[in-house]
Phi, psi and omega in degrees: 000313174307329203281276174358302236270326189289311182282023175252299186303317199265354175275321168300293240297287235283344188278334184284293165319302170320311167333295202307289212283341171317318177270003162275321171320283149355263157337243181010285181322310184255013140296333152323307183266012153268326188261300165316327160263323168331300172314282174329318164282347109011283177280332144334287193263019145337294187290301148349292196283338196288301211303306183297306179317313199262012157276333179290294195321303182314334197279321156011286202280314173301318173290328159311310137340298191270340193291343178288313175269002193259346178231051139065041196243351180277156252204133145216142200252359152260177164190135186252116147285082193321289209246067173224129183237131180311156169186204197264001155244151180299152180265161192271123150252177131312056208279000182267001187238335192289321166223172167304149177250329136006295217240167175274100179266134170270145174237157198227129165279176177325323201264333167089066196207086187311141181241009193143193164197188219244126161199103159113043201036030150223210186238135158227105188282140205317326180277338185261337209222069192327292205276024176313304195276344185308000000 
């Protein structure tokens, strides 16, 4: 019977230490799984502050915009005409409300393929004027 009483015993023993590290295994997992959400809440509100940031540029960029159409300043030393392809007439605008008249515009066809350029409200086109685009 002493002998029984020893494989009992050593046998709870070793069912305690299984216990013991299950439950350290146990710990672990969830210290683990503690640092992983963190590092997730972490990138959260990373992406959160990324986010604010560029609605503040965007909102930025939109007041710069509208200050711009509302006191008529913007500048452009090109103009891309979209549906204009060269050819043997010039295209017709408004050149005096269309670019600054002020200043000298290169105007461009669909193809990005200069055709002239804008200056005093009027065009001076690539066929008429060879050194237009120079």
């Amino acid at each position: 019977m002493d002998a029984t009483k020893k494989q009992y015993r050593a046998i709870a023993g070793c069912n305690v230490l299984c216990l013991l590290a299950i439950a350290a295994l146990a710990f672990l997992q969830s210290a683990d799984k503690g640092e992983v959400w963190e590092a997730n809440e972490n990138a959260k509100t990373n992406m959160a502050a990324a986010a604010d940031i560029e609605k503040a540029r965007v909102e930025q960029a939109k007041a710069t915009a509208d200050l711009y159409e509302q006191n008529q300043i913007a500048q452009v030393d090109g103009l891309i005409i979209n549906d204009y392809t060269l050819g043997e007439f010039a295209p017709e605008l408004n050149w005096q409300n269309s670019v600054d008249p002020s200043k000298q515009t290169r105007i461009f066809d669909q193809f990005r393929k200069c055709i002239g350029y804008a200056y005093q409200g009027q065009f001076f086109f690539i066929k008429s004027t060879p050194n237009a685009c120079n």
